[in-house]
C-alpha distance (Angstrom), angle and dihedral (degrees) to the residues before:
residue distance angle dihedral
X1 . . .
X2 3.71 . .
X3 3.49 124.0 .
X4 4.10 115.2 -151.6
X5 3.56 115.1 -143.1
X6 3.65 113.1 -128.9
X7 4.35 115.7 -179.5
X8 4.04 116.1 -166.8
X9 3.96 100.8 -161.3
X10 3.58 100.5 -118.6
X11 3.58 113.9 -152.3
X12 3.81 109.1 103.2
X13 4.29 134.2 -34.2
X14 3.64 120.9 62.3
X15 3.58 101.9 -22.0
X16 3.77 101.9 148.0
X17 3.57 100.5 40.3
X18 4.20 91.9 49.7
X19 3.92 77.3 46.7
X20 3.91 87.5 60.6
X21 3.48 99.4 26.9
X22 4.04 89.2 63.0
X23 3.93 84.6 39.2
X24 4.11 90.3 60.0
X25 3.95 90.0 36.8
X26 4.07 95.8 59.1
X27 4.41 88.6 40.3
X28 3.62 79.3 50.5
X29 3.32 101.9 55.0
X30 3.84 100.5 24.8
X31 4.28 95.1 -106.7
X32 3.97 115.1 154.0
X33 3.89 95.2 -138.5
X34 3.83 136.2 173.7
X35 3.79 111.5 -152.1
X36 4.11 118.1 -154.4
X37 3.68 129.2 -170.2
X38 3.67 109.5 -138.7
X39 3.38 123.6 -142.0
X40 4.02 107.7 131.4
X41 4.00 122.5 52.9
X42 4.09 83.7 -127.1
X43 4.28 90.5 68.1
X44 4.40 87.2 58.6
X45 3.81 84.1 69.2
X46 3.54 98.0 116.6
X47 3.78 112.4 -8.9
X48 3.70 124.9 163.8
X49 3.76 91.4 -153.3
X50 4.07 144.3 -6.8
X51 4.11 126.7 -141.7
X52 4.06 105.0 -162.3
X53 4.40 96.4 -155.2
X54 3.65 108.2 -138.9
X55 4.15 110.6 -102.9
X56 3.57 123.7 131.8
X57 4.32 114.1 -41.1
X58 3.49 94.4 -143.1
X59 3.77 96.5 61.9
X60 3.74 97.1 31.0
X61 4.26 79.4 60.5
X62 3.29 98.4 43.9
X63 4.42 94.1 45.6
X64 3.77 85.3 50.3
X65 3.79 96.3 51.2
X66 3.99 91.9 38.5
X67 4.02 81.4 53.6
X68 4.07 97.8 42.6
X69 2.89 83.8 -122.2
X70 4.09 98.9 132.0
X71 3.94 106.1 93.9
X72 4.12 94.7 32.8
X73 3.57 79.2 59.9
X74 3.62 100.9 52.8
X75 3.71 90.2 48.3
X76 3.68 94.7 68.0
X77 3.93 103.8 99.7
X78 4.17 93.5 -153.0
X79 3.60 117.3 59.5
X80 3.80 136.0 168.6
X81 4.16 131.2 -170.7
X82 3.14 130.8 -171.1
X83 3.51 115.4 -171.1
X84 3.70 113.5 -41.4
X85 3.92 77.8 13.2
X86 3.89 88.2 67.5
X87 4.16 85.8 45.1
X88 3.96 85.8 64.4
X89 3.80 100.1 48.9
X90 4.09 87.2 47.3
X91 3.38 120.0 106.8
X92 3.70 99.9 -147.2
X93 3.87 127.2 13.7
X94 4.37 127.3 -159.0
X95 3.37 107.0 -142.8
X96 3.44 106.9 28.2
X97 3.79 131.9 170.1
X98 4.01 122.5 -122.4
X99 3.71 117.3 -63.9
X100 4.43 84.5 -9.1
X101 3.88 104.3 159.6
X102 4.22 139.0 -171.2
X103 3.45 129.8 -139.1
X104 4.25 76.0 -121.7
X105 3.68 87.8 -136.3
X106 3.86 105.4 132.6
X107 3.83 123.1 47.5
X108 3.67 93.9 -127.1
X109 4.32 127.3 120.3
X110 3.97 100.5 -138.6
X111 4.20 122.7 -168.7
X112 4.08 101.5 -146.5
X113 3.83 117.5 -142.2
X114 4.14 89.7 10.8
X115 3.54 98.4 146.8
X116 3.94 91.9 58.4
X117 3.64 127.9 -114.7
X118 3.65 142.9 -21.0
X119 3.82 85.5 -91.5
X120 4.15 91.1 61.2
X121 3.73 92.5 51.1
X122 3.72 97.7 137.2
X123 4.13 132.7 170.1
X124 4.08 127.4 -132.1
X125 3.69 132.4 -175.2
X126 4.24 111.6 -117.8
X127 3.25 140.1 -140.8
X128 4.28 94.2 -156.9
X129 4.07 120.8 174.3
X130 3.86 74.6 -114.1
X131 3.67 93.1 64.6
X132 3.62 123.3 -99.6
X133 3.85 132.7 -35.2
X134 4.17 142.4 177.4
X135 3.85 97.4 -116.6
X136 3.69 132.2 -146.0
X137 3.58 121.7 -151.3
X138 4.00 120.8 -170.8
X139 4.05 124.8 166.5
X140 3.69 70.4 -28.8
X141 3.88 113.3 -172.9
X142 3.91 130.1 -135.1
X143 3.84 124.9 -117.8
X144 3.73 96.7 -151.8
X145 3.64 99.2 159.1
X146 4.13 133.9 40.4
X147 3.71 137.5 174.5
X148 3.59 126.9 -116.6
X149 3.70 93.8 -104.7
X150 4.05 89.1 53.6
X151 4.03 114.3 97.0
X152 3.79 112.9 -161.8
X153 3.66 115.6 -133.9
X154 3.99 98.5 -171.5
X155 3.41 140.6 28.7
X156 4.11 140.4 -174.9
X157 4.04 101.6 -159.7
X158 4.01 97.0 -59.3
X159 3.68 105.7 -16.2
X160 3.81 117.1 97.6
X161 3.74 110.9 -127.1
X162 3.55 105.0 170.1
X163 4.09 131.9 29.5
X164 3.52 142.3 166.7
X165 3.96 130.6 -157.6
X166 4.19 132.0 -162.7
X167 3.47 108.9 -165.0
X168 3.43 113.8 179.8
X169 3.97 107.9 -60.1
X170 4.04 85.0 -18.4
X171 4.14 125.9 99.7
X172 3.94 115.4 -160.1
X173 3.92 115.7 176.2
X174 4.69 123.3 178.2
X175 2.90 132.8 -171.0
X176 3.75 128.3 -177.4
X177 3.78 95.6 -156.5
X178 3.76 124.1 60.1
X179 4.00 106.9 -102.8
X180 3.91 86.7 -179.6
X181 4.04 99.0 70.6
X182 3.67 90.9 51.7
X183 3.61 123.7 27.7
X184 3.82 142.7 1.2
X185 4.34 91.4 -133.9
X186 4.21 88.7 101.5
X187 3.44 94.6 42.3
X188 3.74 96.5 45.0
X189 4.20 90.5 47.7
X190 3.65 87.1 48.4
X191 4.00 93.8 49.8
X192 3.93 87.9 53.2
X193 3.46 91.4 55.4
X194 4.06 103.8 48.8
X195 4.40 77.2 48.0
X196 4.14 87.1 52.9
């Protein structure tokens, strides 16, 4: 019986609770999966997938590239943000801090920190394509612009939430929000697609 491979970079964010989340998602949905913290460029070696936790961009950038861990990274073909997460897989980010870089996976423009401060955190109920979910916003960025290859999953009003890319043998999937303190229904659609 085969056994994906599923890393959750370790650093900082929600590490634990994507570590669960992914746990519930592949009981859920009957998935044999192996689930490995990442914290050295040597564990990428043949992953199926990588979650990036939300956390703060900057340092999440600056761990990987202290690690080398940069281009093992953006050989993974399955990735999933979550909040600064979905910063790394953009391809170009507003507001951006001195010398900040992506991986420049995902054709998507992303505004980092739009929803304000830690203070203005705030949680909605959504409507997703997924079905619907509690959602938790923190320091939460904006997807404000998206290829035409990019299908949006989720949406408040006009602002993209959610989105999901195929690029050629490759799976990217953002979301602004943090699926992993609420609900296994990201984690679960994101399982079914590494198993595609």
């Amino acid at each position: 019986m085969k056994f994906l491979k599923i890393g959750v970079l370790a650093f900082h964010g929600d590490v634990y609770e994507h570590i669960e989340a992914t746990k519930k998602a592949a009981k859920k949905i009957k998935m044999n999966v192996d689930i490995i913290p990442v914290r050295t460029k040597e564990v990428l070696h043949n992953l199926d997938a990588l979650i990036i936790p939300g956390g703060e961009s900057t340092t999440i950038q600056k761990l990987c590239e202290r690690e080398g861990m940069i281009e093992g990274i953006k050989s993974i073909r399955n990735i999933f943000g979550t909040c600064a997460g979905a910063i790394m897989l953009a391809r170009t980010i507003q507001h951006k801090m001195l010398g900040q870089k992506t991986l420049h996976l995902m054709n998507i423009e992303i505004d980092r920190n739009a929803y304000g401060r830690q203070t203005e955190s705030f949680e909605k109920d959504l409507k997703t394509n997924l079905g619907s979910i509690h959602a938790i916003f923190i320091r939460a960025p904006k997807i404000k612009k998206i290829g035409k290859a990019v299908n949006i999953l989720a949406r408040n009003n006009n602002e993209i939430l959610a989105c999901e890319e195929r690029v050629s043998d490759c799976f990217y999937l953002a979301t602004c929000f943090h699926p992993e303190l609420t609900s296994t229904t990201f984690h679960e659609y994101f399982l079914k697609q590494v198993a595609r």
